[in-house]
C-alpha positions in Angstrom: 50.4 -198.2 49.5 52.9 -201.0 48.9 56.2 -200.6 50.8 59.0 -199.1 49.2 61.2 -201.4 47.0 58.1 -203.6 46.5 58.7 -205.9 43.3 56.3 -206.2 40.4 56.3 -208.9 37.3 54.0 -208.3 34.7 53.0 -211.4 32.7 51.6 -210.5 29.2 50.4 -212.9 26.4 51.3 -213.4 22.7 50.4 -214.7 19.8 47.3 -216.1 21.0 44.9 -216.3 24.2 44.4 -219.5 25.6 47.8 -220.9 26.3 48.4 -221.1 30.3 49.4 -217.2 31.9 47.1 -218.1 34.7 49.3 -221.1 35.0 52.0 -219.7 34.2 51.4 -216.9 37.0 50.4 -219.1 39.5 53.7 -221.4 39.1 55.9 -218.3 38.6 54.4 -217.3 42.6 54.6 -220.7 43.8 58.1 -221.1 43.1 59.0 -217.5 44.2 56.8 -218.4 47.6 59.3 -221.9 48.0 62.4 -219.0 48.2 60.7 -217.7 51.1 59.1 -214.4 49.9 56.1 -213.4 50.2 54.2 -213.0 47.2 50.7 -211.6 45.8 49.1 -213.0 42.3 46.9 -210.1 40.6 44.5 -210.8 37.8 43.6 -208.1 35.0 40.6 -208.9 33.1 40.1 -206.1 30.7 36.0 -206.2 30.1 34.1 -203.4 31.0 32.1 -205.9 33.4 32.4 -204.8 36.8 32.7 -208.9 37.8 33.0 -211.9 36.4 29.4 -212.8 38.0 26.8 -212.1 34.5 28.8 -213.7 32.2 28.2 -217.0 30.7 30.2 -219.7 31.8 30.1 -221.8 28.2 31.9 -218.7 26.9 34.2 -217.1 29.8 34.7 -220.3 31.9 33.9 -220.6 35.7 32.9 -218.0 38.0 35.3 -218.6 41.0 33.9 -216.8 44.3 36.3 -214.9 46.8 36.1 -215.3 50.1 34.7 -212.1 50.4 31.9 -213.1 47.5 34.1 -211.2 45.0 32.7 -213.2 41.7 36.3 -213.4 40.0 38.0 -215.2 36.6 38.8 -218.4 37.3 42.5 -217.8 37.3 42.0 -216.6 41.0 40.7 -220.2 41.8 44.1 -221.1 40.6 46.5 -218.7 42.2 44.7 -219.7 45.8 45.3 -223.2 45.2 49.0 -223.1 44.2 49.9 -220.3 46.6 47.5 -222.3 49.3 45.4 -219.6 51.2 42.7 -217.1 50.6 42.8 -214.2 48.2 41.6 -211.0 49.0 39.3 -209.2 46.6 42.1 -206.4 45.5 44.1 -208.9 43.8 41.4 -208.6 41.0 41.0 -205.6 38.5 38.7 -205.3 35.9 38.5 -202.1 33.2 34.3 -201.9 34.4 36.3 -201.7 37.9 38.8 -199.3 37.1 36.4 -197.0 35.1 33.6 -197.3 37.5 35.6 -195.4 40.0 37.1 -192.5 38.0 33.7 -191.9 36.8 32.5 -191.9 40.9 35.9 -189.7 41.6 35.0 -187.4 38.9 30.8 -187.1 39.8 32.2 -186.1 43.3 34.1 -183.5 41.9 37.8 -185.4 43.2 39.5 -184.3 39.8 39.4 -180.4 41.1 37.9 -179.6 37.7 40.1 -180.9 35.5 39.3 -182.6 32.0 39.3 -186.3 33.2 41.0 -188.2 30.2 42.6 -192.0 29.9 45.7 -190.4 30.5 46.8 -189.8 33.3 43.3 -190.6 35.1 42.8 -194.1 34.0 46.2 -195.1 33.8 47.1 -193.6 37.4 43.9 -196.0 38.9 45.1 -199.2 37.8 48.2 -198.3 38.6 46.7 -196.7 42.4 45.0 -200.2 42.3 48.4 -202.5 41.9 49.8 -201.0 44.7 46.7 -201.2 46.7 46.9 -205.2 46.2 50.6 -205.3 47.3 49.9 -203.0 50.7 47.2 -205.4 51.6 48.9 -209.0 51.3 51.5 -207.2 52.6 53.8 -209.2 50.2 57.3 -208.4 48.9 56.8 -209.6 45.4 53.2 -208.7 42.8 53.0 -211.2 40.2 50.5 -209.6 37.7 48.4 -211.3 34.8 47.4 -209.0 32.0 44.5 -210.8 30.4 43.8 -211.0 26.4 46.5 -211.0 24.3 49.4 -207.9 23.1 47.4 -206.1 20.6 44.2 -206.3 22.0 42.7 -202.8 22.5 41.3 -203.8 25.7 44.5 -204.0 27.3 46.6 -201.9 26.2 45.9 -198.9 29.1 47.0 -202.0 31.9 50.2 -202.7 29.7 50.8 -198.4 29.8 50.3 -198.8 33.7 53.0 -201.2 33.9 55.5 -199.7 31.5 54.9 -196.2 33.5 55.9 -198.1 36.3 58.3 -199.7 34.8 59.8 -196.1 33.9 59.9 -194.7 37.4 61.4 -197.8 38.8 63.3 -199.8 36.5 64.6 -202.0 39.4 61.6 -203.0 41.1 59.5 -204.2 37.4 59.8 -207.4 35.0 58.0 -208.5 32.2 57.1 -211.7 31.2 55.8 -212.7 27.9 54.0 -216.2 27.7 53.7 -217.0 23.6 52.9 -220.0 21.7 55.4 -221.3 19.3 53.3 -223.6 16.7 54.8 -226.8 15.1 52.2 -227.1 12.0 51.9 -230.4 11.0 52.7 -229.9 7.3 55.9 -228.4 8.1 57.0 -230.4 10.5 59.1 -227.6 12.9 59.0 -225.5 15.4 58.2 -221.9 13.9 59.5 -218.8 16.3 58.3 -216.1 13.6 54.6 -215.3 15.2 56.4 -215.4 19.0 58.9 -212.7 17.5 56.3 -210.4 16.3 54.3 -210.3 19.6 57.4 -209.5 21.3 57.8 -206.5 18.8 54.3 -205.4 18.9 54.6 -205.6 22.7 58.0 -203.2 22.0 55.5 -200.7 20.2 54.3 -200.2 23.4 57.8 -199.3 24.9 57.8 -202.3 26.7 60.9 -204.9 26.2 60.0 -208.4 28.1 63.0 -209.9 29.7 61.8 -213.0 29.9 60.0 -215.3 27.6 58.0 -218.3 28.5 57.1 -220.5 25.2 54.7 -222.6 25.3 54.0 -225.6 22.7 53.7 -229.3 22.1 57.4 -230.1 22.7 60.1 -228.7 24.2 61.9 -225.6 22.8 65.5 -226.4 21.3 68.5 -224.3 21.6 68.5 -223.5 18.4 64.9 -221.9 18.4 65.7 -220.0 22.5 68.8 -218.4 20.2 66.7 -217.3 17.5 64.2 -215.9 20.1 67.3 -214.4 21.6 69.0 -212.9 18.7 65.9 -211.4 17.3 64.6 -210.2 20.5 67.0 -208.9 22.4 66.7 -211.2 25.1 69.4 -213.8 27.2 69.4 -217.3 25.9 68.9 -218.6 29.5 65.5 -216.3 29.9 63.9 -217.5 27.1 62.0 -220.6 29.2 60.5 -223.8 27.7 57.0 -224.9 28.4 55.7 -228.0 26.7 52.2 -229.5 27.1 52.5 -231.8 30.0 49.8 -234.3 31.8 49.6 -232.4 34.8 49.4 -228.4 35.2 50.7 -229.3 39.1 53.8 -230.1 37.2 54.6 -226.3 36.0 56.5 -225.0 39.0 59.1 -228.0 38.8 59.6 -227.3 34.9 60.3 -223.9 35.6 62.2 -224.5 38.5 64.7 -227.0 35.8 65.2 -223.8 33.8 65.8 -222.1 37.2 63.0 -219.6 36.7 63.2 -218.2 40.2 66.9 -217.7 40.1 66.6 -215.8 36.9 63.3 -213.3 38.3 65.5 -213.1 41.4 68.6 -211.6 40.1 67.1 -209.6 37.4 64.9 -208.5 39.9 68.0 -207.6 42.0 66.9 -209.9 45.0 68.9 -212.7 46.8 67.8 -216.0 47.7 66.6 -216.2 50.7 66.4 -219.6 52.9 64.2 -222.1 50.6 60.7 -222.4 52.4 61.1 -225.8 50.2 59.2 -227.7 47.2 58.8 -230.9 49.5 55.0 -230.9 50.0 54.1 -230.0 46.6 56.5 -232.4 45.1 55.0 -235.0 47.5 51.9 -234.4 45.7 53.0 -234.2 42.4 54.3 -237.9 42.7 51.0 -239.1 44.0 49.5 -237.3 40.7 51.8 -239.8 38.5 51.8 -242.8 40.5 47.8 -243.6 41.5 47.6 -247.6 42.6 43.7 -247.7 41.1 41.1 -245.8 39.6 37.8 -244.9 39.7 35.0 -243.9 37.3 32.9 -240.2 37.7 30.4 -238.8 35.9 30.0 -235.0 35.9 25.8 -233.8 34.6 26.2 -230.7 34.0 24.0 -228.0 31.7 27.4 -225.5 31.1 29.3 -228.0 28.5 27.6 -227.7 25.1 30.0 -224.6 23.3 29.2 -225.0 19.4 30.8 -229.0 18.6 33.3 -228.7 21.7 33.0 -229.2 25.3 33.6 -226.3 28.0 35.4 -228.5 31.0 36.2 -225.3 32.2 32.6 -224.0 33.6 33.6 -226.7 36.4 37.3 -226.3 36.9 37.2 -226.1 40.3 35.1 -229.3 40.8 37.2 -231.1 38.4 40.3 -230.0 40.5 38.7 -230.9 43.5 38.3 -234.3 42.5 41.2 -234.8 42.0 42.9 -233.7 45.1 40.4 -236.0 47.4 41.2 -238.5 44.6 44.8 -238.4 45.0 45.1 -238.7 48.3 43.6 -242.1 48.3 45.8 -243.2 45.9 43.2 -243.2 43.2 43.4 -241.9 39.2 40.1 -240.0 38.5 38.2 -240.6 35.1 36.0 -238.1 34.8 32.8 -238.3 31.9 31.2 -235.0 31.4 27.5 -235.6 30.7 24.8 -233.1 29.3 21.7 -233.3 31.5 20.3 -231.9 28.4 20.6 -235.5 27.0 19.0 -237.2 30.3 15.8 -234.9 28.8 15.4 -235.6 25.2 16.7 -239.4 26.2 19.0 -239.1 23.6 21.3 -240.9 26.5 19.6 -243.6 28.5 19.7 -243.8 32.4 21.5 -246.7 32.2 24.3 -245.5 31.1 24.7 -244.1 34.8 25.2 -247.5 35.7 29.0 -247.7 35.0 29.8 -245.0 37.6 31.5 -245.2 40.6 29.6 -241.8 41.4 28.0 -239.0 40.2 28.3 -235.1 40.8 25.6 -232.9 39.7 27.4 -229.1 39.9 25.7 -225.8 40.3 23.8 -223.7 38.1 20.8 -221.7 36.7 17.7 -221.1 34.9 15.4 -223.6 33.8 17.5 -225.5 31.3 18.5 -229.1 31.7 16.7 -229.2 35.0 14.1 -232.0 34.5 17.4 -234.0 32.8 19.1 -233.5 36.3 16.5 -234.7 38.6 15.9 -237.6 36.1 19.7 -238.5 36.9 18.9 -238.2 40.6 16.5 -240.3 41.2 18.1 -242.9 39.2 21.4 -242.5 41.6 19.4 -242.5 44.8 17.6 -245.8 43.9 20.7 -247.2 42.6 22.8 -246.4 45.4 25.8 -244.6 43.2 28.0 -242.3 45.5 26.5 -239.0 44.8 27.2 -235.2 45.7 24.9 -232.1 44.7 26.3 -228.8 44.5 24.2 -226.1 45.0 21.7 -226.9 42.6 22.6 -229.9 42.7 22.0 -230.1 46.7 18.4 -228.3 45.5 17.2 -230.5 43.0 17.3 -233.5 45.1 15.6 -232.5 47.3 13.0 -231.5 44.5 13.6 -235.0 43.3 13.0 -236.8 47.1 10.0 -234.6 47.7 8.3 -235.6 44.6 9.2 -239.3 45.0 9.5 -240.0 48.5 8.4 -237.1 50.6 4.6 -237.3 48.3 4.5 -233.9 47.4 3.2 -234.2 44.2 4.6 -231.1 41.6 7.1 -230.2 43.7 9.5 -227.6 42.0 12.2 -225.1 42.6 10.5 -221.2 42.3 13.9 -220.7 40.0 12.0 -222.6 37.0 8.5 -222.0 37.9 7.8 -218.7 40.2 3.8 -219.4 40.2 4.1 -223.4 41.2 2.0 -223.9 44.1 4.7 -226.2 46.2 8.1 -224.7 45.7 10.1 -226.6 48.3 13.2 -224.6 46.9 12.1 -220.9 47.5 13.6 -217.6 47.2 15.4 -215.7 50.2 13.5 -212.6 51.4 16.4 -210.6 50.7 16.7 -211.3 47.3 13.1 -210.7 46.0 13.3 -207.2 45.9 16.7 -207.6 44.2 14.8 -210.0 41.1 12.3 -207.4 40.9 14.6 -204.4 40.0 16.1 -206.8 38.1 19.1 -205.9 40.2 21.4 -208.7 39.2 25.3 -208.2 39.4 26.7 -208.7 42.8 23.7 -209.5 44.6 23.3 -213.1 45.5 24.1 -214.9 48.9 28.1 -214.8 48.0 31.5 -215.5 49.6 32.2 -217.2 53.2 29.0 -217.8 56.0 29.5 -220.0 58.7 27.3 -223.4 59.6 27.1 -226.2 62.2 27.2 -229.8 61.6 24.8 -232.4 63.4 26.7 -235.1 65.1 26.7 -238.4 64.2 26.2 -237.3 59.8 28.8 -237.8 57.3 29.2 -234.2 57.1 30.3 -233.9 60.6 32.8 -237.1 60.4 34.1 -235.6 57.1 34.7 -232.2 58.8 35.6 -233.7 62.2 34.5 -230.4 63.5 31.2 -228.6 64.4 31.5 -225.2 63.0 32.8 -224.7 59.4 32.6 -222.0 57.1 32.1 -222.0 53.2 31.6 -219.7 50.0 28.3 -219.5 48.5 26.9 -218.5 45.3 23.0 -218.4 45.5 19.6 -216.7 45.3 17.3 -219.6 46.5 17.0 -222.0 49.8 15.2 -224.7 51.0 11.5 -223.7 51.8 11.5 -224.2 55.7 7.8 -224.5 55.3 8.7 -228.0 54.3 11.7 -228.8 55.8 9.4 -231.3 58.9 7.9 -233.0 55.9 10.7 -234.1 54.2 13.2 -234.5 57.3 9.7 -237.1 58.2 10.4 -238.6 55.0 13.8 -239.6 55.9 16.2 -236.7 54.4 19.0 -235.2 57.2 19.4 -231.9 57.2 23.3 -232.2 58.7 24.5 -228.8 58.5 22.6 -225.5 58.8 22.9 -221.6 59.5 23.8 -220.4 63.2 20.4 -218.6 63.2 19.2 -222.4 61.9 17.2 -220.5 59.2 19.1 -221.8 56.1 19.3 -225.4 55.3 23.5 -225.7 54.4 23.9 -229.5 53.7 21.6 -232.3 53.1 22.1 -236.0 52.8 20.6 -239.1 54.0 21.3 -242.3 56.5 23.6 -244.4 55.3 21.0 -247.4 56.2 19.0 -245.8 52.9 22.1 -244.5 50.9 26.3 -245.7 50.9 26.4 -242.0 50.0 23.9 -239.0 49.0 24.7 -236.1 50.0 24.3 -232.2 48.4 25.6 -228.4 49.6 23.9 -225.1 49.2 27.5 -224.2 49.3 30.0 -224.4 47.1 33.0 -226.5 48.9 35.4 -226.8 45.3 36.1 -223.5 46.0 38.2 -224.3 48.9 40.0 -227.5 47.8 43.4 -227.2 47.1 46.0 -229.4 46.3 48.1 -229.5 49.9 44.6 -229.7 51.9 42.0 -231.2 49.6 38.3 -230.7 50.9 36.9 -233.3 53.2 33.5 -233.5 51.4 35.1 -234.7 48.2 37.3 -236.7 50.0 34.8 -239.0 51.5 32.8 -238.8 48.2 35.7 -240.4 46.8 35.7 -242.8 49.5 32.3 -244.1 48.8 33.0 -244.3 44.7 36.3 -246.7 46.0 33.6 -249.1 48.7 31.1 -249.4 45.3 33.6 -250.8 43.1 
């Protein structure tokens, strides 16, 4: 269990979901980290899903993998990249988590008889869980994110965890409430009335936030923090402003001007300790706002199409990636998200590819969009526009080369046709039993596997180092039964498993191609904004040589 004294913040949303607590949690930990303590970011996603790996990434957003191939919300993609190292898969609790083992406790007969109820059964496992986080990162200070909204009846047994322990150790436990104050158009001011009632709806539940973070279009006035304050029962100085900014990198320093840290601190009964600093990430915020150039991407993608809106957030991490390795050099990414839907139905021409200064194709599944993708493919490769595959990505060029370069005529990937005759993308052994009992959640090729790089590829001057080690997400591989053919037809195969049975990263000589290269991996998922991921990097290299 966590040590004793161990501090816990609770961050709980208000008047509407959608408005920045992962943010918000992530900037409250990385300004806490720059005092020098240690701290741990927890994510609470209420669903009764065990992970977030089944669900559909047009509706919940990106699927971000642990290390430890924990399929997580992708608010633990950005707590690793703020805080800048790995997660463990503790820091995230789901309700299909948390009921999935009293259920388990109970079958095994743990309870001693007893009626097992919500209360104290339920309650006492997230809160056995929460402390379970903190003993693990051995950290001083739990930041915790309580997903949904105050009033959701999904939540409400995590906000009774936290006001239990709030009860039993009022010294050691803060609330923070991150609301939305609106400024409707026809009205023409900030209104504080719907923030006030979340914070007295989150008082039904005995719980009294100390400090509010208010998020909208503009900066909060004085006189609206002393309305907050007078209605609320809560210090002028804790209720924090939180306006939409360009950059979510640029969170921590806003807090830091309403001294954020120095209010959690004392509240929390903690003194500063010897500032591990802000230089760094301040370094990199300025190279966010002051690019010299920039350079054109287009993102193909099948995950974008949500009703007459567009889901950027089923590639966060890409996106984010992007623009770390873009940073670095200097360089303002545009990015263009394109349906490879469109590519199918031509209701968006080739050509249009043209204006790029490179082209990502991201992972993915099922059968949609595919034929759109590879169309996009082949026009990049005989174009020579930068491009990088992603997991599928990485797969359906090599579906694409095979068919138009290799000669194997009606080549396919098994995941859109599992009776083609020459599926050079083919299923691992391990998982075909796994399809068949249709044995789906938490079952793929996921988290971190080691491979070694070829000497003398881009992947191995990228990495500048032989062995690396990655996060997967994945079911299929490249058929070795024709991996001769098509390394015959040109195609490098520069980075592969130890046991040299899985094909890891794929590309070709830079005599055919300034840059073509695809993963079976996942890389985004390790880019972060103080050590941005070498792949991307000298992707965004090549884009910069083609303009």
């Amino acid at each position: 269990m966590a040590k004793k004294g161990h501090k816990y913040i609770f961050v709980i949303g208000g008047v509407m979901s959608g408005v920045g607590k992962g943010v918000a949690t992530a900037s409250i930990g990385k300004v806490l980290q720059a005092n020098g303590y240690k701290v741990n970011l927890v994510k609470v996603d209420p669903y009764l899903n065990v992970d977030a790996g089944t669900m559909n990434p047009t509706e919940h957003g990106e699927t971000f993998v642990l290390r430890s191939g924990l399929e997580t919300d992708q608010d633990m993609g950005n707590y690793e990249r703020f805080l800048n190292r790995d997660l463990p898969e503790e820091n995230y609790v789901t309700s299909g988590m948390v009921y999935s083992e009293v259920i388990k406790r109970e079958r095994n007969l743990e309870y001693d008889g007893e009626c097992v109820e919500a209360i104290p059964h339920v309650r006492d496992e997230i809160i056995r869980r929460f402390q379970k986080a903190a003993s693990v990162n051995g950290s001083e200070i739990s930041v915790i994110e309580i997903g949904g909204t105050v009033g959701d009846f999904q939540n409400a047994m995590f906000i009774e965890a936290a006001r239990v322990m709030r009860a039993k150790h009022p010294d050691n436990v803060l609330f923070i409430m991150v609301t939305y104050l609106p400024i409707p158009s026809k009205v023409g001011e900030m209104k504080t009335k719907p923030t006030q009632n979340a914070i007295r709806q989150l008082n039904a539940y005995g719980v009294q936030p100390t400090i509010v973070i208010g998020r909208s279009e503009e900066v909060i006035d004085a006189r609206r923090k002393g309305k907050i304050a007078e209605q609320c029962n809560i210090k002028p100085d804790h209720v924090i402003s939180a306006p939409d900014i360009e950059s979510i990198y640029d969170v921590p320093m806003n807090f830091e001007r309403d001294n954020v840290s120095g209010v959690v601190l004392k509240e929390l009964k903690l003194k500063k300790k010897k500032k591990a600093g802000m230089q760094k990430w301040n370094a990199f915020v300025r190279k966010v706002h002051n690019p010299k150039r920039e350079v054109n991407i287009a993102v193909v993608g099948k995950y974008f199409d949500t009703g007459d809106f567009v889901l950027s957030d089923a590639y966060i991490s890409v996106i984010e990636a992007v623009k770390f390795s873009s940073y670095t050099q200097g360089v303002k990414p545009n990015l263009a998200w394109l349906n490879s839907k469109d590519f199918e139905t031509g209701k968006k021409k080739l050509a249009a590819l043209k204006k790029y200064d490179g082209v990502i194709v991201p992972g993915g599944f099922g059968k949609t969009g595919i034929e759109g993708k590879i169309k996009v493919i082949k026009y990049i490769r005989e174009n020579k526009i930068p491009y990088l595959g992603l997991c599928y990505g990485m797969q359906l060029a090599i579906v694409e080369y095979a068919r138009n370069v290799a000669g194997i005529k009606k080549a396919t990937t098994r995941e859109t046709d599992e009776n083609a005759e020459r599926q050079v993308i083919s299923i691992m052994e391990d998982q075909k039993e796994k399809l068949h009992n249709k044995d789906y959640g938490g079952t793929m090729r996921l988290g971190a596997y080691p491979a070694y790089l070829k000497r003398g590829t881009i992947a191995r001057n990228a990495y500048k180092k032989e062995l690396v080690e990655e996060r997967h997400r994945h079911r299929y591989e490249v058929n070795p039964e024709y991996v001769k053919r098509l390394e015959e037809a040109g195609m490098v195969f520069s980075g592969v498993s130890p046991d040299k049975k899985l094909m890891e990263i794929v590309e070709l000589p830079k005599s055919k191609h300034p840059f073509f290269l695809g993963t079976q991996f996942h890389p985004e998922f390790q880019a972060r904004p103080l050590s941005p991921h070498p792949l991307f990097t000298e992707f965004i290299k090549a884009t910069l040589k083609r303009q």
